[in-house]
C-alpha positions in Angstrom: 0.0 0.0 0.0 1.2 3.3 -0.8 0.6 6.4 1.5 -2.2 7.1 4.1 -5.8 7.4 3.7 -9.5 7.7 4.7 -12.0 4.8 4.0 -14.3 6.9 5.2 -15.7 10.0 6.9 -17.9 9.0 10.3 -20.2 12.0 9.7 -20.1 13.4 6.0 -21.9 16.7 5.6 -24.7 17.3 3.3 -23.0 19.9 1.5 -19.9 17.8 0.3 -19.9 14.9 -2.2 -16.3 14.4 -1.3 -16.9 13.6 2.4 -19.5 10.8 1.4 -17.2 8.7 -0.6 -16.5 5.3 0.5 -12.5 4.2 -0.8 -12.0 0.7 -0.8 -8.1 -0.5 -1.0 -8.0 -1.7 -4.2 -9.3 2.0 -5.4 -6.9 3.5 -2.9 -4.3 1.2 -4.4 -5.1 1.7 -8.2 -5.5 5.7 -8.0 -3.6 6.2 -4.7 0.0 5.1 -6.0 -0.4 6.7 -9.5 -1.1 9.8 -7.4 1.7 9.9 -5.2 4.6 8.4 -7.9 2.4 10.7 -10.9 4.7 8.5 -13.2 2.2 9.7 -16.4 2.8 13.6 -15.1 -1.2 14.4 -14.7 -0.8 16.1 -11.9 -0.1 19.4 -11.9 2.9 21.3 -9.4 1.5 24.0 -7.7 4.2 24.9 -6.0 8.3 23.3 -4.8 10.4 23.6 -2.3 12.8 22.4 -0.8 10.4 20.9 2.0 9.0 19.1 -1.0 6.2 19.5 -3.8 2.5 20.2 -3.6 0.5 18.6 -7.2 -2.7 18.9 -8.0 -5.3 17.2 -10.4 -7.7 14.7 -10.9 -8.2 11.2 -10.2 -11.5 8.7 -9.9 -11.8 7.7 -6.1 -14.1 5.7 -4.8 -16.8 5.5 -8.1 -16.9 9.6 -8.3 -14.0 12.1 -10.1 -13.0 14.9 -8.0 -10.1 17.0 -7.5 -6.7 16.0 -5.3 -3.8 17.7 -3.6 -0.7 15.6 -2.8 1.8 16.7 -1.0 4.8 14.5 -1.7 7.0 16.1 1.5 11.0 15.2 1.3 12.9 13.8 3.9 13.9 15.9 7.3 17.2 16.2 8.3 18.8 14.9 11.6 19.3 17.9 12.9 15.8 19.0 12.8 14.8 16.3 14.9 17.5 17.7 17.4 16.2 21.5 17.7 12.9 20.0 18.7 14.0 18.4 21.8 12.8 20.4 24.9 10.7 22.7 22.5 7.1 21.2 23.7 4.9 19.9 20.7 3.7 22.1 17.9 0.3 22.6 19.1 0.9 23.7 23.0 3.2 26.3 21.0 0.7 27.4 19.1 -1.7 27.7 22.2 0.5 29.1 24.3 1.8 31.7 21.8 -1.9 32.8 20.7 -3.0 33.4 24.6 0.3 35.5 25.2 -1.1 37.5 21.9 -4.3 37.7 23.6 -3.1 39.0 26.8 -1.0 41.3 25.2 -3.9 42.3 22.6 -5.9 43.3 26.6 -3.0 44.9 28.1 -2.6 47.5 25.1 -6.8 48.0 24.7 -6.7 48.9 28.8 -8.4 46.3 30.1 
């Protein structure tokens, strides 16, 4: 199997044909791995860097066509893994940083 995915969603809304799509393995397999490898180049790049490429396009998922983004990320370096020790995990960061914002936003407004 190549690369992650849903089956399915547990509550699809209404509004979104893409969240009611049921993706068995074989589709997953058949469409998946031409996705992520894009071997025939029908995807198109939307944008590179050197944190990897972001393609876009169309495939047939789960009995329906619809638009994709794959992000085909490159590998991180050793030392990367090193900065983050002792740094807390991405999301207490982000809390912590947008309550100090807060704060500061109350501070400046008086209250």
């Amino acid at each position: 199997m190549v690369g992650r995915f849903f089956k399915h969603w547990k509550y699809p809304h209404r509004f979104s044909p893409a969240s009611r799509l049921e993706v068995s393995e074989k589709d997953w397999e058949r469409e998946g791995g031409a996705a992520v490898a894009d071997g025939g180049g029908l995807l198109e790049v939307l944008k590179s860097s050197r944190s990897g490429e972001v393609l876009a396009g169309e495939r047939d998922a789960g009995g329906a066509a619809g638009d994709v983004i794959v992000k085909r990320s490159r590998r991180k370096r050793w030392y990367r893994y090193v900065n983050e020790v002792g740094r807390g995990s991405r999301s207490w960061r982000a809390w912590r940083k947008a309550w100090a914002l807060l704060v500061r936003g109350c501070r400046r407004l008086g209250r």
